[in-house]
Backbone as CSV, one residue per row, in Angstrom:
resi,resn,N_x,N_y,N_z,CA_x,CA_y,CA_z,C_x,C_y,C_z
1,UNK,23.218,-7.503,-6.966,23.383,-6.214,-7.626,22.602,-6.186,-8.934
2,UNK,22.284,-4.904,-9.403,21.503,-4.896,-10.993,22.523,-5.570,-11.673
3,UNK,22.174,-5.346,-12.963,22.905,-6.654,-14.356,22.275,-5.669,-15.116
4,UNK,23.727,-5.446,-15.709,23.641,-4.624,-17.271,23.915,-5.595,-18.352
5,UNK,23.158,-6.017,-18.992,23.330,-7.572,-19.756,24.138,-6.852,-20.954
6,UNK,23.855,-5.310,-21.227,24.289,-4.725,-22.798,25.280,-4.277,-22.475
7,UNK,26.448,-3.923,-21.067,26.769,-3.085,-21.009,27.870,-4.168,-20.220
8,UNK,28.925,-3.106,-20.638,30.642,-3.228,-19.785,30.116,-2.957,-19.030
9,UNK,31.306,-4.142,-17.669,31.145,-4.191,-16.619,32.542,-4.569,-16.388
10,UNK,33.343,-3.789,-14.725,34.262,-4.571,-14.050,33.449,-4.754,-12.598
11,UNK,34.441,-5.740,-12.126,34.005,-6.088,-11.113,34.481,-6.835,-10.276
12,UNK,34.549,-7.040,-8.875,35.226,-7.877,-7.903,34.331,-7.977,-6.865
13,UNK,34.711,-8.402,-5.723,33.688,-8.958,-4.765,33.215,-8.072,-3.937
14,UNK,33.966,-6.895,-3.802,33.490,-5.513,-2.978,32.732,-4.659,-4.218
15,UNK,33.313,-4.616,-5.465,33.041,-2.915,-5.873,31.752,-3.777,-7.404
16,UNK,31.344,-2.924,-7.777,30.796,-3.065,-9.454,30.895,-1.941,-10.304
17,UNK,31.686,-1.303,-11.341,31.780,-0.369,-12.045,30.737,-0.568,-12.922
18,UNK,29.809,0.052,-13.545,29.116,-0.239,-14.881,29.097,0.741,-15.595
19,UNK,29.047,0.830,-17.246,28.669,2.282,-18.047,27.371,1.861,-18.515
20,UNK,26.303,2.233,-18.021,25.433,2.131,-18.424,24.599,3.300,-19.079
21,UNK,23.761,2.910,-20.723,23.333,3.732,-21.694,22.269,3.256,-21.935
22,UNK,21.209,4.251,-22.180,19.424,3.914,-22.823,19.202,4.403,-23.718
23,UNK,17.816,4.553,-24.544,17.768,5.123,-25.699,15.709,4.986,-25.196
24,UNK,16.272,4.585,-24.355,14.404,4.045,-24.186,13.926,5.094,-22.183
25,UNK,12.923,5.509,-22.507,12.446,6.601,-21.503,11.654,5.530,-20.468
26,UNK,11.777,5.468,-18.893,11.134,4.043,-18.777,10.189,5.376,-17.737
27,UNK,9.181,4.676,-17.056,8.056,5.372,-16.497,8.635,5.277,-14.927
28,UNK,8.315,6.567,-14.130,8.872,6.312,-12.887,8.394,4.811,-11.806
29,UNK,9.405,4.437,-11.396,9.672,3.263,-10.798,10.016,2.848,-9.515
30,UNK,9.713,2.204,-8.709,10.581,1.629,-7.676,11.779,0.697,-7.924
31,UNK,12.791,0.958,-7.798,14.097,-0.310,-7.993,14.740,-0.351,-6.746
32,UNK,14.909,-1.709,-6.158,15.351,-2.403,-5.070,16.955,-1.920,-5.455
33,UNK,17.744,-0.857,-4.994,19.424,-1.093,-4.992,19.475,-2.214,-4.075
34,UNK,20.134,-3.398,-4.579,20.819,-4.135,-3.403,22.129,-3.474,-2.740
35,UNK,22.904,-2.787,-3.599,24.020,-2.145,-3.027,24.176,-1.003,-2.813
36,UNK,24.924,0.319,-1.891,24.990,1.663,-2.150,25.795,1.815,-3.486
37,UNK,25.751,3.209,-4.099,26.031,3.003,-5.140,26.284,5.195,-5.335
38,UNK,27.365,5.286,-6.159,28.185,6.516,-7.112,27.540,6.473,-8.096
39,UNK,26.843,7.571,-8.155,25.980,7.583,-9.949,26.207,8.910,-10.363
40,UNK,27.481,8.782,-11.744,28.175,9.635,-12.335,27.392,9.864,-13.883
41,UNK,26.316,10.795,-13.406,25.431,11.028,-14.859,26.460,11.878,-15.848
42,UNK,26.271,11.168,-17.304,27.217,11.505,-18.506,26.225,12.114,-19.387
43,UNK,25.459,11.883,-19.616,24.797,12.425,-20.446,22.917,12.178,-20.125
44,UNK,22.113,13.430,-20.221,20.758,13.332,-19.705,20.888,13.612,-18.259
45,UNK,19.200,13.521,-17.723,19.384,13.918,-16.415,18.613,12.296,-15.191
46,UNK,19.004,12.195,-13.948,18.801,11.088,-13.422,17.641,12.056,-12.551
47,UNK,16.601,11.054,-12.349,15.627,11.420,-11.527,15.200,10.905,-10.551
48,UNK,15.353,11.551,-9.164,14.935,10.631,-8.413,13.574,11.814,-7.600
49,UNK,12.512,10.756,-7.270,10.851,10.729,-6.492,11.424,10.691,-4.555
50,UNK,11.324,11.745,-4.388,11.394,11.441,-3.052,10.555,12.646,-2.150
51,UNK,9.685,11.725,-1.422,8.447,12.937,-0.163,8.053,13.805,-1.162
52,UNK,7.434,12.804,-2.303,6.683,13.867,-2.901,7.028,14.920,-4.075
53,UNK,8.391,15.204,-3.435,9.519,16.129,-4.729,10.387,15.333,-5.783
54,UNK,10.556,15.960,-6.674,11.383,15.538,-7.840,12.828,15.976,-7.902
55,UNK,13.826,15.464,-7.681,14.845,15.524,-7.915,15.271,15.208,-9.142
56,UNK,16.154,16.112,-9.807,16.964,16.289,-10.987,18.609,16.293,-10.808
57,UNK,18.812,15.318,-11.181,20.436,15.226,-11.280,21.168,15.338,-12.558
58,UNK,22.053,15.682,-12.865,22.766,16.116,-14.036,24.006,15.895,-14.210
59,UNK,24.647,16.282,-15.658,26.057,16.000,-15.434,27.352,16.674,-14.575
60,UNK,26.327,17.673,-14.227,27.652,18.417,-13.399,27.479,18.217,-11.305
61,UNK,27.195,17.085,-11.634,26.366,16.616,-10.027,26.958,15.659,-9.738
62,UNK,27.156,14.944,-8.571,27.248,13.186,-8.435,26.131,12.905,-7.499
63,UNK,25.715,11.783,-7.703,24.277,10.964,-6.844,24.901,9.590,-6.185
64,UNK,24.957,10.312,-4.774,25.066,8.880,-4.050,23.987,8.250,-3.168
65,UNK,23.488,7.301,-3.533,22.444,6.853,-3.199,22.928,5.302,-2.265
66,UNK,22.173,5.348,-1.106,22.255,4.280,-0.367,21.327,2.920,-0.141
67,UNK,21.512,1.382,-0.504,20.652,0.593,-0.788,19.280,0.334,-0.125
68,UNK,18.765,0.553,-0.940,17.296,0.363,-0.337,16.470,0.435,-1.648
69,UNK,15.546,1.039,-1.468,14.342,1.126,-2.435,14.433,2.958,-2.992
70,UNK,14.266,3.107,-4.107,14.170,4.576,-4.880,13.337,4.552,-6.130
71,UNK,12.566,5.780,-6.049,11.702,5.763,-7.436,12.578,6.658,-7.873
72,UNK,12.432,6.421,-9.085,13.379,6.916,-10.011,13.384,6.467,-11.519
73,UNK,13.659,7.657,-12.136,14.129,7.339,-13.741,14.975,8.102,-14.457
74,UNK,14.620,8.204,-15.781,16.111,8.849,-16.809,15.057,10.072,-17.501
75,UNK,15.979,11.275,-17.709,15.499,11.814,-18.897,16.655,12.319,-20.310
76,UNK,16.189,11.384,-20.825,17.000,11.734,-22.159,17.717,12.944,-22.664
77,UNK,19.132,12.573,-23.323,19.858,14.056,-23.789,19.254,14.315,-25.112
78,UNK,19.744,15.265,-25.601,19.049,16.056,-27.138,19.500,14.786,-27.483
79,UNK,20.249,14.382,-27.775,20.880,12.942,-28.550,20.010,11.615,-28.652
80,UNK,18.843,11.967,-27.805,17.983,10.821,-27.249,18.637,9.742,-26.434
81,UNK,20.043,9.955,-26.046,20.574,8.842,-25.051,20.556,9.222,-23.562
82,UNK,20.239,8.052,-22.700,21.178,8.154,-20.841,22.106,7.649,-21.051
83,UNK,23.362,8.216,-19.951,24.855,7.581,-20.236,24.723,8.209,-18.590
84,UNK,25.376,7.145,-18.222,26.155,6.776,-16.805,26.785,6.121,-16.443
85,UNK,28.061,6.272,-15.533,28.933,5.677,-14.835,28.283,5.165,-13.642
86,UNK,28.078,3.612,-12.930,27.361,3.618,-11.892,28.447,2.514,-11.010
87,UNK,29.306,3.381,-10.082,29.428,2.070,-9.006,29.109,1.731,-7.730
88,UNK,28.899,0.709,-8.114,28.035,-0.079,-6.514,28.980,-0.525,-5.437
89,UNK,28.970,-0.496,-4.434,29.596,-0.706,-3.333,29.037,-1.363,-2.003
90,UNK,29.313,-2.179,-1.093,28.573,-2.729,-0.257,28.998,-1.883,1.061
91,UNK,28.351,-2.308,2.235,28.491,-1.186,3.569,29.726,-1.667,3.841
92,UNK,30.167,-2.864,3.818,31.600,-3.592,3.882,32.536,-2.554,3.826
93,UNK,32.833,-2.098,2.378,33.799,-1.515,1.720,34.079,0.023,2.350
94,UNK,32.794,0.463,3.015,33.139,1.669,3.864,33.467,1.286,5.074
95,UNK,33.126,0.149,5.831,33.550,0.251,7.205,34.839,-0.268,6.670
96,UNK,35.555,-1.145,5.784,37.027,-1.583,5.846,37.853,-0.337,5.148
97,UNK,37.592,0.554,4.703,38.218,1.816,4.293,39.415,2.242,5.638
98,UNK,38.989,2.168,6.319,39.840,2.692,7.354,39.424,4.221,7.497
99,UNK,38.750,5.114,6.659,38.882,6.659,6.565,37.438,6.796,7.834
100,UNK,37.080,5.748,8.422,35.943,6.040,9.609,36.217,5.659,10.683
101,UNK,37.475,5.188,11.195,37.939,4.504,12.299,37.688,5.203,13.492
102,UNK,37.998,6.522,13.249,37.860,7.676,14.375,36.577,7.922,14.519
103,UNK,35.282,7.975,13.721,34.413,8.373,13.656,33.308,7.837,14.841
104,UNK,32.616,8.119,15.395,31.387,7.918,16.641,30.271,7.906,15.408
105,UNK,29.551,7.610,16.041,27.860,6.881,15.478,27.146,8.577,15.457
106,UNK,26.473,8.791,13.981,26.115,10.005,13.497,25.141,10.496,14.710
107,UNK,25.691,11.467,14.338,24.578,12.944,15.114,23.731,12.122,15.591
108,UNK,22.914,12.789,16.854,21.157,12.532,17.058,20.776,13.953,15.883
109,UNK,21.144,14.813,15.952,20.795,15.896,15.253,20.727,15.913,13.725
110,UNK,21.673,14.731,13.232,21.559,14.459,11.330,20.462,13.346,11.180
111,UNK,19.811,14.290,10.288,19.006,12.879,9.430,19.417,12.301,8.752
112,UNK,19.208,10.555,8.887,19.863,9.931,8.049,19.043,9.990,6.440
113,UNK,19.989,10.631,5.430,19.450,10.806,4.404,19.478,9.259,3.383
114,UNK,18.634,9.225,2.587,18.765,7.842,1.491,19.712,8.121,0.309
115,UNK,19.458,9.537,-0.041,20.504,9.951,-0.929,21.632,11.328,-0.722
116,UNK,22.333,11.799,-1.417,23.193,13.062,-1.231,23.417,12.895,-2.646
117,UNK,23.333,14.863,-2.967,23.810,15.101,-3.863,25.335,16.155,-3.927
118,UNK,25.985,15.869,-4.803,26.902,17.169,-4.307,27.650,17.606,-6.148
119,UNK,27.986,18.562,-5.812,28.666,19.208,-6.846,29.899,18.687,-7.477
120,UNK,30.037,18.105,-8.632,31.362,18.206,-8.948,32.460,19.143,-10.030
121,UNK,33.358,18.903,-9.461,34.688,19.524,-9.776,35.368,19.250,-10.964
122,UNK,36.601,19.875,-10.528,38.057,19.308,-11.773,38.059,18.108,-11.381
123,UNK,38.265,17.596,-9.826,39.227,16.590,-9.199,38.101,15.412,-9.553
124,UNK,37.277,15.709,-9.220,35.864,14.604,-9.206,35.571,14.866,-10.865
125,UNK,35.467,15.146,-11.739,35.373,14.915,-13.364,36.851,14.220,-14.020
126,UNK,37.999,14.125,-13.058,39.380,13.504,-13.426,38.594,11.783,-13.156
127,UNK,38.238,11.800,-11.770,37.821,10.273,-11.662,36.703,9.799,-12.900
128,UNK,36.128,11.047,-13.299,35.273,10.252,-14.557,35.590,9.828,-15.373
129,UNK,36.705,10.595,-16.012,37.682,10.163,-17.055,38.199,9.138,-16.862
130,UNK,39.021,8.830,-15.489,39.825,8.015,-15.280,38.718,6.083,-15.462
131,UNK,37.273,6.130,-14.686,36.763,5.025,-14.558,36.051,4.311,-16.005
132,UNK,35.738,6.250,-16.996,35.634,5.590,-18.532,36.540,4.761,-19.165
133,UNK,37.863,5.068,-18.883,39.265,4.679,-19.433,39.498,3.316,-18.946
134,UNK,38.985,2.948,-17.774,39.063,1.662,-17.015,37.868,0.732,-17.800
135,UNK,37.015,1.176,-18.305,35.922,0.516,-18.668,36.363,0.119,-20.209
136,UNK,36.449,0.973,-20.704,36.922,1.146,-22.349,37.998,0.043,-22.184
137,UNK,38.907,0.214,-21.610,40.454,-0.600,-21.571,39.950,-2.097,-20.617
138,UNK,38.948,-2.153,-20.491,38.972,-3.245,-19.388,39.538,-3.670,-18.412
139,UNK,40.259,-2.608,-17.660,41.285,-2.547,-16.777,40.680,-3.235,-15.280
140,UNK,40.418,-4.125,-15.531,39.940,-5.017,-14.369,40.579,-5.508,-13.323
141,UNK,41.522,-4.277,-12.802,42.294,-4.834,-11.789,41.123,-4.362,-10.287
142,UNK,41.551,-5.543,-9.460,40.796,-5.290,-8.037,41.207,-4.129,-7.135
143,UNK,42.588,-4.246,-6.944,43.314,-3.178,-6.696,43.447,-1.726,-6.514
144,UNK,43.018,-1.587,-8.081,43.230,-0.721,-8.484,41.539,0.323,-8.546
145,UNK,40.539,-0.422,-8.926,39.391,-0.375,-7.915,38.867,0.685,-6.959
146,UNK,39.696,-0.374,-5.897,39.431,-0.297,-4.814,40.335,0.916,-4.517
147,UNK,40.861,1.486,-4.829,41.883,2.192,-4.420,41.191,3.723,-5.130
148,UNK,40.938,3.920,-6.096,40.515,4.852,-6.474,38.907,5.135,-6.352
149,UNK,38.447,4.314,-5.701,37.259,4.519,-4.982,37.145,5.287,-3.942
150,UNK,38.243,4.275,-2.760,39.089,5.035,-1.569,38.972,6.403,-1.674
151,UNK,39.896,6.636,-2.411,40.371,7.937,-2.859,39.195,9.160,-3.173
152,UNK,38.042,8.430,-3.821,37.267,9.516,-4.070,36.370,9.692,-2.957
153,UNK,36.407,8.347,-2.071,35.450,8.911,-0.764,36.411,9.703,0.075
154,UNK,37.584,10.068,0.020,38.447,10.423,0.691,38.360,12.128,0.296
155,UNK,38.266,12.252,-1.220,38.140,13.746,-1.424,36.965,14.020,-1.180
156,UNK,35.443,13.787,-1.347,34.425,13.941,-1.145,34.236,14.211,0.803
157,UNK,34.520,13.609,1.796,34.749,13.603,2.773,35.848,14.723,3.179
158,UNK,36.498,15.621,2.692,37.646,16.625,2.344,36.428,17.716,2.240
159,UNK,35.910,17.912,0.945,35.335,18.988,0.425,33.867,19.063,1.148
160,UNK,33.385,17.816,1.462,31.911,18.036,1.613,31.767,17.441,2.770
161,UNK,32.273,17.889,4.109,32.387,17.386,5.693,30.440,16.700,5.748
162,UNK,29.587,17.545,5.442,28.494,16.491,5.721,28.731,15.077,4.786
163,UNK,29.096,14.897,4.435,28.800,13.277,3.548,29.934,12.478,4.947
164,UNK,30.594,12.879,5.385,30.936,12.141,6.966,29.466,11.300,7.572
165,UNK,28.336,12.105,7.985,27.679,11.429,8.430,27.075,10.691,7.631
166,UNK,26.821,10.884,6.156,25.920,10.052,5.264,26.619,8.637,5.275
167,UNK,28.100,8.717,5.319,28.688,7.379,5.336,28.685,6.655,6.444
168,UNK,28.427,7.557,7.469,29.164,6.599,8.603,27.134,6.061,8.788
169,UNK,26.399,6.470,8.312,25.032,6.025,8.194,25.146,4.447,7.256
170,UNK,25.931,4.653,6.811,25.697,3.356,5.270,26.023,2.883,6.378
171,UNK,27.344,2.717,7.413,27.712,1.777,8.119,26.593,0.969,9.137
172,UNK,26.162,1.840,9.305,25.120,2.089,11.051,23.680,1.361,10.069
173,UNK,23.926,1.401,8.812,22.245,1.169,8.618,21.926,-0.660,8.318
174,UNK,20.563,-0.318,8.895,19.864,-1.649,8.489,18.762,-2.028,7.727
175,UNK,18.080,-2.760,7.557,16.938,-2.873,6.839,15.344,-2.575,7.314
176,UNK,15.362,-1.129,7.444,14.246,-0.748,8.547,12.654,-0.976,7.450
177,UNK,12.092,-1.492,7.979,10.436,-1.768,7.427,9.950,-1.019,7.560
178,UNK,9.830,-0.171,8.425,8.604,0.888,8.870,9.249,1.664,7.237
179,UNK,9.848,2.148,7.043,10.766,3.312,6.140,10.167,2.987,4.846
180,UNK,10.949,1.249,4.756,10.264,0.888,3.404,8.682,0.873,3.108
181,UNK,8.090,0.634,4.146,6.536,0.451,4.055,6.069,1.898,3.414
182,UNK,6.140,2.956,4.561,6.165,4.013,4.191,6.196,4.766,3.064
183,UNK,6.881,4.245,2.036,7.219,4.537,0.863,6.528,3.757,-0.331
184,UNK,5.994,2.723,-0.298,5.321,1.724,-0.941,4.026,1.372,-0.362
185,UNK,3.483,2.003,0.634,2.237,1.209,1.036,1.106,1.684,-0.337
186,UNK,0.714,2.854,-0.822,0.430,3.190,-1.662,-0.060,2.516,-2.675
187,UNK,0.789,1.518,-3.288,1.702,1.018,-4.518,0.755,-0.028,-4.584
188,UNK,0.358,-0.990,-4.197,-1.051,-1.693,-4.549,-0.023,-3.215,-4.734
189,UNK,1.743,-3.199,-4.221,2.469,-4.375,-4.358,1.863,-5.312,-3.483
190,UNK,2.052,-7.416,-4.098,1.606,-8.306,-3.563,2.614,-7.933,-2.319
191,UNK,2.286,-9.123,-1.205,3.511,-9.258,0.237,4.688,-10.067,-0.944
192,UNK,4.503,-10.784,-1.307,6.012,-11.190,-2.617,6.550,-10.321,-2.797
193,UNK,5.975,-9.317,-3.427,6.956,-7.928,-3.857,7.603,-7.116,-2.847
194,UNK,6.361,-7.226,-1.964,6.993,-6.345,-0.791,8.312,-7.219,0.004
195,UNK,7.968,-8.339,-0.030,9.204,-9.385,0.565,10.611,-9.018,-0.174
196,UNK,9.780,-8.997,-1.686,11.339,-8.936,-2.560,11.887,-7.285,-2.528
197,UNK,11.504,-6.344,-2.177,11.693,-5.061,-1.815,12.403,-4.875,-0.924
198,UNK,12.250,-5.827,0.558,12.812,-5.395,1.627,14.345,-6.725,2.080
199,UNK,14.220,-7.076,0.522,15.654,-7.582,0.107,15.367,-9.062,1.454
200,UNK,14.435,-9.931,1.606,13.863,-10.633,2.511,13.106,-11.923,2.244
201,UNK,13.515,-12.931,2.510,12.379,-14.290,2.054,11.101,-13.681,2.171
202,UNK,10.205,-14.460,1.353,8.742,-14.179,1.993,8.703,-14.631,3.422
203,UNK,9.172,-15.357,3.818,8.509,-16.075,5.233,9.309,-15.112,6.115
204,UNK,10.222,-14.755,5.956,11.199,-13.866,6.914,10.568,-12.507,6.926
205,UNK,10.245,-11.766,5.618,9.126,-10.810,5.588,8.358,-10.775,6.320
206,UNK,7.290,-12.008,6.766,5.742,-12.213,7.335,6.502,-11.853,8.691
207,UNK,7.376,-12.723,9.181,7.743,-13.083,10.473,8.364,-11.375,11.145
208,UNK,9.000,-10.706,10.383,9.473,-9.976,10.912,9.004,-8.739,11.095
209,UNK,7.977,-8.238,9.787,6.713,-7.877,10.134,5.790,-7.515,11.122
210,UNK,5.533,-8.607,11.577,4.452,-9.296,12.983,5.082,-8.579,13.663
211,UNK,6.493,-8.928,13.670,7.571,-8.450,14.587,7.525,-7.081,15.079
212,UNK,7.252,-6.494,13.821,7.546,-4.925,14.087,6.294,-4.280,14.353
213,UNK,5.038,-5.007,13.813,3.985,-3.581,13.471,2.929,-4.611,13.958
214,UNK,2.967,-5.916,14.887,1.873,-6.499,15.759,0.780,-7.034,14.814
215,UNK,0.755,-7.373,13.431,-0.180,-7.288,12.414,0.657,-7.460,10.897
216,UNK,-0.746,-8.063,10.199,0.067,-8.703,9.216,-0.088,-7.518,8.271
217,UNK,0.794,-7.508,7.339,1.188,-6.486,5.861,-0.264,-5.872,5.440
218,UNK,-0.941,-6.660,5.389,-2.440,-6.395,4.449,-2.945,-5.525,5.262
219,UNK,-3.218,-5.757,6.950,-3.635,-5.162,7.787,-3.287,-4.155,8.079
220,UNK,-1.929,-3.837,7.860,-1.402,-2.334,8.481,-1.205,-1.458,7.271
221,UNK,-1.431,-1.909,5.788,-1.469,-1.301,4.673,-2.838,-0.849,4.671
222,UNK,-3.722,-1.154,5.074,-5.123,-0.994,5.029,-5.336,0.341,5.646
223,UNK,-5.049,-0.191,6.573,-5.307,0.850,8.148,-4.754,2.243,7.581
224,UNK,-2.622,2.610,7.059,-2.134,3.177,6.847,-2.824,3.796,5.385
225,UNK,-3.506,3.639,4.866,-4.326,3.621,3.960,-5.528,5.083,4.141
226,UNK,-6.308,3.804,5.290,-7.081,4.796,5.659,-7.283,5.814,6.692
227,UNK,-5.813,6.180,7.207,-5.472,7.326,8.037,-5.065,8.537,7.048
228,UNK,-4.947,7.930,5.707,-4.744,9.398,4.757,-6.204,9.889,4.109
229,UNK,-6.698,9.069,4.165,-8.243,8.873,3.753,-8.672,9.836,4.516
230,UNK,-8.956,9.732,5.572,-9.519,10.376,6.616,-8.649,11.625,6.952
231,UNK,-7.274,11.623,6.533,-6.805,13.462,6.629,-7.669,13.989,5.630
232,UNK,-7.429,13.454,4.493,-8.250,14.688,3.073,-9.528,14.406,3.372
233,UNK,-10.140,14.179,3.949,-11.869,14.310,4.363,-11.851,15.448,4.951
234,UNK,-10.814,15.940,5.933,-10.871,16.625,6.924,-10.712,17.694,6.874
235,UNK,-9.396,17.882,6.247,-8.533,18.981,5.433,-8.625,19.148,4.622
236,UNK,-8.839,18.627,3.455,-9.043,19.275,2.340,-10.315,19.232,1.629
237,UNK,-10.016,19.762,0.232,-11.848,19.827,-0.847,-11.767,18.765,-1.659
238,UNK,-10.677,17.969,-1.334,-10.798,17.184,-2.739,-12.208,15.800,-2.568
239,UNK,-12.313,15.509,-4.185,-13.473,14.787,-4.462,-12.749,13.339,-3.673
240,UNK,-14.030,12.620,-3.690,-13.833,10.703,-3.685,-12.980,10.346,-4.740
241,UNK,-12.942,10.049,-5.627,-12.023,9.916,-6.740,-10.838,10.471,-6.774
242,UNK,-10.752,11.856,-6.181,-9.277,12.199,-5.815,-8.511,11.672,-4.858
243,UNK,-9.301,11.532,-3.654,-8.784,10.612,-2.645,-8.098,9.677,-2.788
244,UNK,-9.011,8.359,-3.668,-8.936,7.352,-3.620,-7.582,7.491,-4.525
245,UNK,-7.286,8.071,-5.561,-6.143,8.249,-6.153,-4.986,8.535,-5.597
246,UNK,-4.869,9.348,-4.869,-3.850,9.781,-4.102,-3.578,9.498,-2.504
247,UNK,-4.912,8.167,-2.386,-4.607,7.056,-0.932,-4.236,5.203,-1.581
248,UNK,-3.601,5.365,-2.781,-4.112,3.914,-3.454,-4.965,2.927,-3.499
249,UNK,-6.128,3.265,-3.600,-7.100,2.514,-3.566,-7.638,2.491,-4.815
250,UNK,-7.896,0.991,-5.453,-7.707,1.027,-6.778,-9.211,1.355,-7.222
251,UNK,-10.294,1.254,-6.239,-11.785,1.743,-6.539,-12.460,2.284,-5.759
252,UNK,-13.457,3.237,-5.961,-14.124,3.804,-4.984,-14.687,3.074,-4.405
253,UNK,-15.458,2.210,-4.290,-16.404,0.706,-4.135,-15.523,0.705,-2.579
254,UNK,-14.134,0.066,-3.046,-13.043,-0.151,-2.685,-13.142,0.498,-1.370
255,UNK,-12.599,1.835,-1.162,-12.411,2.556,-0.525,-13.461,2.770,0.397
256,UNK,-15.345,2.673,0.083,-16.130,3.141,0.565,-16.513,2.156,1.622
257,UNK,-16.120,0.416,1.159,-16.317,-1.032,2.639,-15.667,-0.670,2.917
258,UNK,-14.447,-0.455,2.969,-13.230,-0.303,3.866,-13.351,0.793,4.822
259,UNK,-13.573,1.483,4.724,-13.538,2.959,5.591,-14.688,2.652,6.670
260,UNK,-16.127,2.289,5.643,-17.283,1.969,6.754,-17.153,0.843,7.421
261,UNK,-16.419,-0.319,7.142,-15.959,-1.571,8.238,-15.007,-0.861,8.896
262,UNK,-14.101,-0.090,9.005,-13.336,0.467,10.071,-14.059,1.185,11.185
263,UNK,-14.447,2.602,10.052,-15.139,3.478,11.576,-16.902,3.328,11.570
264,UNK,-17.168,2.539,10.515,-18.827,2.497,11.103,-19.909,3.597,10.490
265,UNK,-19.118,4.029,9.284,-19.651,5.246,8.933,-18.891,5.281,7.279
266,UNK,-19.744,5.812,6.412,-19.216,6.255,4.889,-17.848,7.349,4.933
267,UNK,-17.230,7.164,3.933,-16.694,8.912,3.607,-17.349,10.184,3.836
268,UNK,-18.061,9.701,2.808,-19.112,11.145,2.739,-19.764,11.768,4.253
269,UNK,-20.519,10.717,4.651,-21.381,10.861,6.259,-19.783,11.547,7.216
270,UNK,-18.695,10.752,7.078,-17.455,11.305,7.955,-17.264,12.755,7.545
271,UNK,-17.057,13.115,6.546,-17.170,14.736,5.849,-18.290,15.542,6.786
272,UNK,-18.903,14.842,6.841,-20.230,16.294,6.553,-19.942,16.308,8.934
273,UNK,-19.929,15.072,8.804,-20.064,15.159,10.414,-18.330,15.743,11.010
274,UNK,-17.618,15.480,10.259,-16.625,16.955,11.070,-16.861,18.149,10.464
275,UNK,-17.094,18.612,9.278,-17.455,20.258,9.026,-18.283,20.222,10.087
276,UNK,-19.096,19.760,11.101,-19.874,20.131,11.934,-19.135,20.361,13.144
277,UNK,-18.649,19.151,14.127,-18.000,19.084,14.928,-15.905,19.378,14.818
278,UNK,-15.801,19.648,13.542,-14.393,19.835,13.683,-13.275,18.550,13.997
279,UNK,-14.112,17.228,13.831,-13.103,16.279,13.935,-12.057,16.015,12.851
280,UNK,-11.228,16.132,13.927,-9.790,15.538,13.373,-8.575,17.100,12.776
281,UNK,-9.569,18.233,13.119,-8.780,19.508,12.922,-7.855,19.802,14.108
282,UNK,-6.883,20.386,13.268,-5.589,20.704,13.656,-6.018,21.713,15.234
């Protein structure tokens, strides 16, 4: 789980409460959640990067986010502080809840989402009070926890019938690569990082990898690379330099062996020869 080195913490072997506060604006990020996790913004707004859009979360919101990988950051209150309540939870703690026993394996028809946002209330701003008061007082009972955790997946599941499937997803989910890749191929990370991303030894990374996508990390980052390359040649006006920016490629140089060791041909020469023939249009 993260480590708030400045910050109160309770904690037991299922749950992690933290109040965590900044004063410092950090630049948007990838952070590995090891755990799913309740993020009760107090003050400022939480941001999360997802397909492109920006999500804004606030204090009158809750953010439940499920472990994996999220870009994301803070934006400061007039006060110049972030203040949040954040607890972490493992998939454990929802399948032993008992409140999914009845439940069948989500929709074919729901997407499994990474995050949910939902509105809160009287009843859901009582639990805020109540987990500050636990923090402040150090009320570190396990118990007690666990019980008012319960409880709030219990009203949330009451008021907001879709978060049924978002949970019974935490249960059902695993550590899918294609998803994570997807989201980071971009990113210019070593296979280390990417290993340490997909919460995975390096060697278990390589191996499982192979496993999935017939080819090693470098190779299918490349490739996945230059299949976006080759949409904005096609489709759109943008320059070489825009491309290469918005396909991660850290140089044009870069971008220009790579493309011609693939298909045998420049950027540019690929441009001019579909405005002719129409390759690769819709």
């Amino acid at each position: 789980m993260k480590t708030f080195p400045q910050e109160k913490i309770l904690k037991d072997d299922k749950l992690l409460f933290a109040k965590w506060k900044t004063n410092t604006v950090s630049t948007k990020q990838f952070i590995l959640m090891q755990e799913n996790a309740f993020v009760f913004v107090l003050k400022g707004k939480k941001v999360i990067v997802q397909d492109g859009g920006i999500l804004e979360i606030n204090n009158q919101q809750l953010l439940i986010l499920k472990k994996g990988v999220h870009k994301m950051t803070e934006y400061l209150a007039e006060d110049g502080t972030f203040e949040a309540i954040v607890i972490y939870f493992a998939d454990a703690f929802i399948k032993h809840s008992r409140l999914f026993d009845n439940v069948g394996p989500s929709q074919s028809g729901i997407v499994n989402q990474d995050i949910m946002i939902v509105g809160k209330d009287k009843m859901i701003n009582s639990f805020v009070v109540q987990y500050c008061n636990y923090i402040l007082e150090n009320e570190n009972d396990a118990l007690i926890m666990e019980l008012k955790v319960v409880e709030l997946t219990h009203l949330l599941l009451k008021k907001y019938p879709q978060t049924q499937h978002f949970f019974t997803s935490i249960i059902q989910q695993s550590s899918d690569l294609r998803s994570l890749m997807e989201k980071l191929y971009k990113e210019n990370y070593s296979i280390s990082q990417l290993a340490y991303f997909s919460n995975r030894s390096l060697s278990k990374f390589k191996r499982d990898f192979k496993s999935k996508f017939q080819c090693s990390p470098a190779k299918w980052i490349l490739s996945r690379k230059l299949t976006d390359v080759r949409f904005y040649l096609v489709n759109t006006d943008k320059n070489m330099s825009e491309i290469a920016d918005e396909t991660g490629f850290e140089s044009l140089s870069h971008l220009d062996k790579s493309f011609k060791r693939l298909y045998g041909i420049t950027p540019s020469a690929f441009r001019n020869l579909s405005a002719v023939n129409q390759i690769d249009k819709p």
